[in-house]
C-alpha positions as CSV (number, residue, x, y, z in Angstrom):
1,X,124.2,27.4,117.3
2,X,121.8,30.4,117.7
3,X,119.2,30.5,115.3
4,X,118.3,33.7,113.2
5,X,115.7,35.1,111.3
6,X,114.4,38.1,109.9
7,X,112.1,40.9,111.8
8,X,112.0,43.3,109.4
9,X,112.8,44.5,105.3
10,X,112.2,47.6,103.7
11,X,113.0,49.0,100.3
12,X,113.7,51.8,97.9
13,X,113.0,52.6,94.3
14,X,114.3,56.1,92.6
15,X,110.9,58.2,91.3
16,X,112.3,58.4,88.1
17,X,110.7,55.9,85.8
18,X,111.7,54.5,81.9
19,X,109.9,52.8,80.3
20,X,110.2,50.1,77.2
21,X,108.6,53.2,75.2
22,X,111.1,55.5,76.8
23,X,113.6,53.5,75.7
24,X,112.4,52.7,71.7
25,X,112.2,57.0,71.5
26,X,115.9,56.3,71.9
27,X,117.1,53.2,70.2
28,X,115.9,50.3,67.7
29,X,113.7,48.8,69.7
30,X,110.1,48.6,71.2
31,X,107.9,47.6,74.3
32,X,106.8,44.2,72.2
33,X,110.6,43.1,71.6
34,X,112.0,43.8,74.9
35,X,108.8,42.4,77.1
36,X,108.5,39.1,75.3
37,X,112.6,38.7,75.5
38,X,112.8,39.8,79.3
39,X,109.3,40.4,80.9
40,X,109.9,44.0,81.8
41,X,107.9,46.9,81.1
42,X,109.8,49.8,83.2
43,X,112.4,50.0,85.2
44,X,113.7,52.6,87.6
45,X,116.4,54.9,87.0
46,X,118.7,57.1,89.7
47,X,118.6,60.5,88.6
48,X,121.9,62.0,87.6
49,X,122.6,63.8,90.5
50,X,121.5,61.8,93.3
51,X,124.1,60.3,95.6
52,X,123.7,56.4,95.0
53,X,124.2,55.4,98.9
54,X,120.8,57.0,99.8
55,X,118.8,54.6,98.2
56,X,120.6,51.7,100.7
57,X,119.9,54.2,103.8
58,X,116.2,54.7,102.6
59,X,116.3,50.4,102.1
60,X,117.4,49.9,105.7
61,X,115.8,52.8,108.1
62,X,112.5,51.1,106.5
63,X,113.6,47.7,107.4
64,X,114.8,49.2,110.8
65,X,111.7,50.9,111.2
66,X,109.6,47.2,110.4
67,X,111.6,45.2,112.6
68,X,110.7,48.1,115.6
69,X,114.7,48.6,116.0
70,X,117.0,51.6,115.7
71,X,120.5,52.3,114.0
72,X,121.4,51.9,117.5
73,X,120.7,47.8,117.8
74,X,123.0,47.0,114.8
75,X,126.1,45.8,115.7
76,X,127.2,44.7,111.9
77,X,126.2,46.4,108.8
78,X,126.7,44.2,105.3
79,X,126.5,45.5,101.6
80,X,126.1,43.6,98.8
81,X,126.8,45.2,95.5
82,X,128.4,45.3,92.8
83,X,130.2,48.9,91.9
84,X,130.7,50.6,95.0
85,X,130.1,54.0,96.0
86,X,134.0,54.6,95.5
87,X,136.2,51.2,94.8
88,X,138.1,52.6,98.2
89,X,136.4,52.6,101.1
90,X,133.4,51.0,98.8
91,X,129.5,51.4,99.9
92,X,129.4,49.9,103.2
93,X,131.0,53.2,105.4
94,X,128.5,55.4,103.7
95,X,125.9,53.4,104.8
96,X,127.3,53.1,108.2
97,X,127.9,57.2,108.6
98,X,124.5,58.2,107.3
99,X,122.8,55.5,109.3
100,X,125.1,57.0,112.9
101,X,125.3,52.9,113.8
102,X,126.9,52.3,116.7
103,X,130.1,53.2,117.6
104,X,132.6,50.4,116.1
105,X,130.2,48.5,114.6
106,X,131.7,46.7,111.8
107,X,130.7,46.8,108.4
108,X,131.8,45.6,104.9
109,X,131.0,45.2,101.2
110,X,130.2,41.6,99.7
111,X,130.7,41.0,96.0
112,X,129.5,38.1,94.7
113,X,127.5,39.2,91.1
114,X,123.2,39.6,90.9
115,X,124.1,36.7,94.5
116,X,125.5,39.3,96.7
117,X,122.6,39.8,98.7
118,X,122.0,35.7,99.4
119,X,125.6,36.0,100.2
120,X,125.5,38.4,102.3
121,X,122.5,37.7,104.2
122,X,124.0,34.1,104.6
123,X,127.2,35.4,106.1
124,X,125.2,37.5,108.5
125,X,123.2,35.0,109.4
126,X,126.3,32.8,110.5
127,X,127.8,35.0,112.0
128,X,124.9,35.8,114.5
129,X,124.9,32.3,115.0
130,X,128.2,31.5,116.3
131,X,128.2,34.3,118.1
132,X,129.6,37.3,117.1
133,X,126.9,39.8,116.6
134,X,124.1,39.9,117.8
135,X,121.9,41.8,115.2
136,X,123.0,42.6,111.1
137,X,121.9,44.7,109.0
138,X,122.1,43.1,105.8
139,X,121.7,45.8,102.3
140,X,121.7,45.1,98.5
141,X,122.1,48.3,96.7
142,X,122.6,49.0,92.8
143,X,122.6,51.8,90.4
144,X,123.8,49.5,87.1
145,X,122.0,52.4,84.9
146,X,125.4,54.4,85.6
147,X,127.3,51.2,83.9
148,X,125.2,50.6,81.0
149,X,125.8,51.6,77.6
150,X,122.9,53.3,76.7
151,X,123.4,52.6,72.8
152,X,123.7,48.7,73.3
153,X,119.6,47.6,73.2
154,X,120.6,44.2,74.5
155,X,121.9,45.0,77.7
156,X,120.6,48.8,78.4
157,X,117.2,47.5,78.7
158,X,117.5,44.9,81.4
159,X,118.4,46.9,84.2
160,X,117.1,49.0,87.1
161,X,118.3,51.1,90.0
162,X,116.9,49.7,93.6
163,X,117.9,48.6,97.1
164,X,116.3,46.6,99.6
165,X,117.0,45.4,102.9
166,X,116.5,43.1,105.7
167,X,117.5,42.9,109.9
168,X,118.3,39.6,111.2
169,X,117.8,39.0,114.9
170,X,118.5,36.0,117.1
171,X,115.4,34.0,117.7
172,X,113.8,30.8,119.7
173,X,110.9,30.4,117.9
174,X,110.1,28.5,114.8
175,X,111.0,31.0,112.3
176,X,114.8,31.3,110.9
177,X,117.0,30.8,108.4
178,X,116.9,26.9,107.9
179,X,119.3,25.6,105.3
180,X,121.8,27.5,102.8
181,X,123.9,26.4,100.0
182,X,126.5,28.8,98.4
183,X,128.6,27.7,95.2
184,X,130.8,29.6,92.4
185,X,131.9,28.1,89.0
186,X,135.1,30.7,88.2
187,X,134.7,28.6,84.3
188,X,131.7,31.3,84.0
189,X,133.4,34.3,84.8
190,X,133.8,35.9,81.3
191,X,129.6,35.9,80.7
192,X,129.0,39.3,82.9
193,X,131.8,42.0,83.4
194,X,133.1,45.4,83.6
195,X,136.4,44.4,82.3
196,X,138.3,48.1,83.3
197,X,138.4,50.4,86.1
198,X,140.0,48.0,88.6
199,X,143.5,46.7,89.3
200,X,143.3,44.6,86.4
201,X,143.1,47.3,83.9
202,X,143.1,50.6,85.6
203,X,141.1,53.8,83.9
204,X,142.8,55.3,81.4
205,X,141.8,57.6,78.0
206,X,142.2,54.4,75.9
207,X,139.7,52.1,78.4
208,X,137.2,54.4,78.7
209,X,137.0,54.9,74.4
210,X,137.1,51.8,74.4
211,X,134.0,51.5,76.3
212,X,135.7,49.4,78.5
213,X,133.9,50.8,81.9
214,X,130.3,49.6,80.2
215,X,128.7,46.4,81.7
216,X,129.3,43.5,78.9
217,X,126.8,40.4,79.0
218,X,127.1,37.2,77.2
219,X,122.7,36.8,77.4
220,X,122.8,33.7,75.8
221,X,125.2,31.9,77.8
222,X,123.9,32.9,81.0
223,X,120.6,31.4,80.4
224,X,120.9,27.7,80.6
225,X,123.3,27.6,83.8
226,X,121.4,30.2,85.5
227,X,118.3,27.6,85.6
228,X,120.4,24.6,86.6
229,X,123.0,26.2,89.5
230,X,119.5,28.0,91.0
231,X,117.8,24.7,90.9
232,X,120.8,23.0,92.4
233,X,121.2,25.4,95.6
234,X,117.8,25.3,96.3
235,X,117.5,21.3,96.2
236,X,120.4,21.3,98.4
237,X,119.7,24.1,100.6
238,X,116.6,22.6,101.3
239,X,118.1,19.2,101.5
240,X,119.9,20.8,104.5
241,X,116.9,22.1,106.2
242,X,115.4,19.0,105.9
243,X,112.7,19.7,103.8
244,X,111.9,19.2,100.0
245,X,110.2,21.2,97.4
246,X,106.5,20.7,98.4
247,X,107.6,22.3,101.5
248,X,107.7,25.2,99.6
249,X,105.6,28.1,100.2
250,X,107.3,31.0,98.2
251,X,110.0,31.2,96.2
252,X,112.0,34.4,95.2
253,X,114.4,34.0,92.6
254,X,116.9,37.1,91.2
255,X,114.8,38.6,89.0
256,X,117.3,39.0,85.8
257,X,114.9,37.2,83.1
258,X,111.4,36.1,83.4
259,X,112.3,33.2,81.1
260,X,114.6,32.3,83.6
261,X,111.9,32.6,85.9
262,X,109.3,30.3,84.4
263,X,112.3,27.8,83.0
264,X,113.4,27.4,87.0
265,X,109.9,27.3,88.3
266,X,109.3,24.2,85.9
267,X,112.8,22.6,86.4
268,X,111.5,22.3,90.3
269,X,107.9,21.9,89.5
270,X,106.5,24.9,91.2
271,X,103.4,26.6,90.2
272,X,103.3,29.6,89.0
273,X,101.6,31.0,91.9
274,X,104.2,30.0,94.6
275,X,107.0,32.4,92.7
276,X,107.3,36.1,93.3
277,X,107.6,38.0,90.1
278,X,108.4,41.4,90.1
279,X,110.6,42.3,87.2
280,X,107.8,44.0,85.0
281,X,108.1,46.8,87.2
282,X,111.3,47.1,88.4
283,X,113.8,45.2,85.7
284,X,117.0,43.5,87.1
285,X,118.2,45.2,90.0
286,X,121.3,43.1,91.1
287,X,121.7,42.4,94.1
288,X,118.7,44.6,95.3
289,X,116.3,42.4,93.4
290,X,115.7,39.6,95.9
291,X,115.1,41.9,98.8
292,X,113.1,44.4,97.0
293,X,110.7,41.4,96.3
294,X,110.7,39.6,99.8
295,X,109.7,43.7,101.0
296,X,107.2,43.6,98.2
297,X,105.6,40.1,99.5
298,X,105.8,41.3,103.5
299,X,104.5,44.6,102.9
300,X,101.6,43.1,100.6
301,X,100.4,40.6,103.5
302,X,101.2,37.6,101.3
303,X,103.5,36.1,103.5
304,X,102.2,34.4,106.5
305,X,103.8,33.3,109.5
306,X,105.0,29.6,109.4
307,X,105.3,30.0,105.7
308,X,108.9,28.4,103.9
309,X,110.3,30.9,101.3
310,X,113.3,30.2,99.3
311,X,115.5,33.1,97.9
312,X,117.9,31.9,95.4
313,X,120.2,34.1,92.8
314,X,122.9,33.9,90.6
315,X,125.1,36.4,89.2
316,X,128.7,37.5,87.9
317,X,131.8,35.0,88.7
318,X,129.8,32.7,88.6
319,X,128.2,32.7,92.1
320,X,125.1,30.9,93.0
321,X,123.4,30.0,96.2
322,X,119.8,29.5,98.2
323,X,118.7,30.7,101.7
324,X,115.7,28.8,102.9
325,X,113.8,30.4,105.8
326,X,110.7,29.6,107.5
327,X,108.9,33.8,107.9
């Protein structure tokens, strides 16, 4: 098996910023509520007129540009996210035409919730490694602020638009992806959903006054597995890569809750220090969350070479799952 790691990430935010104070100037709320329930302070928002794709192609030609390669080198392009540029072709094609990758380059979306992008990067990563590409282009990309319902404090004020990305590259050295551990529990799948606008229950004038097109979270039922199923992939991915938790050098987990956070960081006994925290500034950002924070943490200098950094999500379905990778 070839082994595979990352040579470069890059991110995107949208310049338009709203804050908890924005947000209270709008609805029954206030900074204090929403900060001690979630730990965010602002988030960013696409502007109404931008074209969503652009923040994935800003997120890649960075991480293109870090990793010293060119649209040209990738011979697979994967999207995670969760509403799609259009539901057909989806996000991937618009990546892959304002990118100009290679001719006949595949590419694809990946759903798998607030995961998608541990998913994804997994999947790319095994599929360098048995052989059939030989560099991937791995994007999370999200503009949830268009599938919010503005009027409803307890979800509006969670999210934020994002992407981020990362290039994975065959490797001899030390560093690579190490261990991985995927799961799904389909018993969950009720607690986050947009429950029209698919095949299910296509669009029509009763759905949408219905506000059946708005993102719908059950918060308090999210909470207690998302602690346990991250805590489980990580013990196993790491399990896999032969290592345990005092291995450990960083650990980024989705950023949907900073109770979440600190309750998973004390389920595995990791100090506070060792986990990347970035949800103040940027909210929940789906599937762009983990690699908007690994770009955060290589851009900064804080990783090292040698070091062992866990990303670990969970999101809609239920999916959960851990990559481990030594930088």
């Amino acid at each position: 098996m070839i082994k595979v790691r990352i040579a470069g990430t890059g991110s995107y935010l949208p310049p338009t910023r709203l804050t908890n104070d924005d947000l209270a100037r709008r609805m029954d709320t206030s900074d204090e509520w929403i900060r001690t329930r979630t730990g965010i302070r602002e988030r960013r928002i696409l502007d109404a007129g931008a074209v969503p794709a652009e923040m994935g192609v800003a997120a890649a030609r960075a991480a293109l540009a870090a990793a010293g390669k060119g649209p040209a080198d990738v011979d697979l392009l994967i999207v995670a996210t969760n509403v799609p540029e259009e539901i057909i072709p989806g996000t991937a094609p618009y990546l892959a035409a304002a990118l100009k990758l290679a001719k006949d380059a595949p590419f694809f979306d990946v759903t798998a919730g607030c995961a998608g992008f541990v998913y994804a990067l997994a999947l790319g990563g095994a599929m360098i490694a048995v052989g059939l590409a030989k560099s991937a282009l791995v994007v999370g990309t999200e503009a949830l602020s268009r599938f919010v319902d503005w009027e409803d404090r307890s979800t509006c004020v969670l999210f934020g638009d994002g992407a981020g990305a990362a290039v994975l590259v065959p490797t001899e050295g030390t560093a690579g992806i190490l261990g991985v551990s995927l799961h799904g529990d389909p018993t969950k799948l009720s607690l986050l959903r947009i429950e029209a606008g698919g095949v299910r229950r296509p669009a029509t004038v009763d759905t949408v006054r219905e506000g059946l097109h708005f993102l719908r979270m059950e918060g308090e039922g999210l909470f207690r597995p998302a602690v346990t199923m991250m805590a489980r992939a990580t013990r196993e991915a790491l399990a896999r890569a032969g290592l345990t938790l005092q291995d450990i050098d960083w650990v980024i987990p989705h950023q949907a809750n900073l109770r979440i956070v600190d309750a998973l960081a004390k389920r595995l006994g990791l100090p506070p220090e060792r986990v990347v925290v970035n949800i103040d500034h940027v909210a929940n950002t789906s599937t762009a969350s983990i690699p908007i924070a690994l770009d955060e943490l290589a851009r900064t200098g804080r990783v090292e070479p040698g070091q062992v950094v866990a990303l670990t999500a969970f999101g809609a379905g239920a999916c959960y799952g851990t990559v481990i990778l030594r930088w």
